[in-house]
C-alpha positions in Angstrom: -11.0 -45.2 9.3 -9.9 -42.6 7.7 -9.4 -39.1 9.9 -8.7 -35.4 8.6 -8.5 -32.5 10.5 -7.8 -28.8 9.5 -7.0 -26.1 11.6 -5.4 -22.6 11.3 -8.2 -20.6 9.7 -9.7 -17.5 10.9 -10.3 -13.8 9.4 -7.5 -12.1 7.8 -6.8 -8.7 6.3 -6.2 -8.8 2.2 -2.7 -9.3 1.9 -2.2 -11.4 4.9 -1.3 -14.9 5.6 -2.4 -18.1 6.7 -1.1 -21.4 7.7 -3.3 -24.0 7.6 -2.8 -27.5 8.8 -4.4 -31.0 8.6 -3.7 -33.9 10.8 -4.3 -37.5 9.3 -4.8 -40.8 10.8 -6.3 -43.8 9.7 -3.9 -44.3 6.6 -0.5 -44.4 5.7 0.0 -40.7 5.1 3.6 -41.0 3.7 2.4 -42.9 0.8 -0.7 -40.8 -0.2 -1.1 -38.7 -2.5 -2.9 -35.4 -0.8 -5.1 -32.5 -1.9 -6.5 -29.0 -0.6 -9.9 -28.3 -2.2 -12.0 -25.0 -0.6 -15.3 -24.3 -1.2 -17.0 -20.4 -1.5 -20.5 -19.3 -0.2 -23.0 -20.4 -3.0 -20.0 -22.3 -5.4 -18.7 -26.0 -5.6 -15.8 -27.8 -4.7 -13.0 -25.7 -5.9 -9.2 -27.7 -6.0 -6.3 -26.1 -5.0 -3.4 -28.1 -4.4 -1.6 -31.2 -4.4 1.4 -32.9 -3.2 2.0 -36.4 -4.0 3.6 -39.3 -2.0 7.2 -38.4 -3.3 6.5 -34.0 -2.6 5.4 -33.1 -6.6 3.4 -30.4 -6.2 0.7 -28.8 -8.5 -1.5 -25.7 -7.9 -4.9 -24.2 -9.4 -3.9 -21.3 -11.6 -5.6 -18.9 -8.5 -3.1 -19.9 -6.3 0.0 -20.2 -8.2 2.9 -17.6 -6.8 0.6 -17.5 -3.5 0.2 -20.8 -2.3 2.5 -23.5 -1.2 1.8 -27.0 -0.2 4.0 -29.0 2.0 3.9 -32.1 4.0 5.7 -33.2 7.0 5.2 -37.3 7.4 7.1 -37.6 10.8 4.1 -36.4 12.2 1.4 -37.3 9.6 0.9 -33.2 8.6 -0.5 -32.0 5.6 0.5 -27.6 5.2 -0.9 -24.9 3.1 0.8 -21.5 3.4 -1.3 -18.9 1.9 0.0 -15.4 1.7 -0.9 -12.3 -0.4 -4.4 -13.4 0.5 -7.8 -11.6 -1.6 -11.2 -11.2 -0.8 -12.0 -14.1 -3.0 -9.9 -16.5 -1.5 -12.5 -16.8 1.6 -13.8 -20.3 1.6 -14.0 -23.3 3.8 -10.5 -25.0 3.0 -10.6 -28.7 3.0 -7.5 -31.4 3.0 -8.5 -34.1 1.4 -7.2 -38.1 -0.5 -9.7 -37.7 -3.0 -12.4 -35.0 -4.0 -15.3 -36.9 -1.6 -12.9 -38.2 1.4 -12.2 -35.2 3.0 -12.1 -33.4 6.4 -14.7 -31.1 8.0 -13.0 -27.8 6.8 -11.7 -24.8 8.5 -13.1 -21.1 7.8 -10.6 -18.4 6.1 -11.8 -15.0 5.8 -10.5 -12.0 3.8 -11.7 -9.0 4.6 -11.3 -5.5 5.5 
């Protein structure tokens, strides 16, 4: 069975940082392609990143520059650095194989 799970949220002053982090189990992470999707109060599914099996990245034009993805398969870890963060970024932040198999989320708040 597939297992995700995020941590490393929490609230944040605009212009800070967060890591965020995603444990997997269940699969075999090393060969999976993986994704970060976050979801605003009141909006839908948002993408926001993706690293394939072989470490390609790809990033939603909102976090370009601010974002970076990373993976670490020795220990089955799924990253997100997220600096220069903005009032808009606060979401739930989900990692994710595909856009409906997906962990429970963590919380990041920006604000003042």
């Amino acid at each position: 069975e597939v297992h995700l799970v995020e941590s490393g949220g929490g609230l944040v002053q605009p212009g800070g940082s967060l890591r965020l982090s995603c444990v997997a189990s269940g699969f075999s992470f090393s060969t999976a392609n993986m994704l970060w999707f976050r979801q605003a109060p009141g909006k839908g599914l948002e993408w926001v990143s993706s690293i394939t099996s072989s470490g390609t990245t790809a990033y939603a034009e909102s976090a370009k520059g601010r974002f970076t993805v990373s993976r670490d398969n020795a220990v089955n870890t799924l990253y997100l650095q997220m600096n220069s963060l903005k009032t808009e970024d606060t979401a739930v932040y989900y990692c994710a194989i595909t856009r409906t198999q997906r962990g429970q989320g963590t919380q990041v708040t920006v604000s003042s």
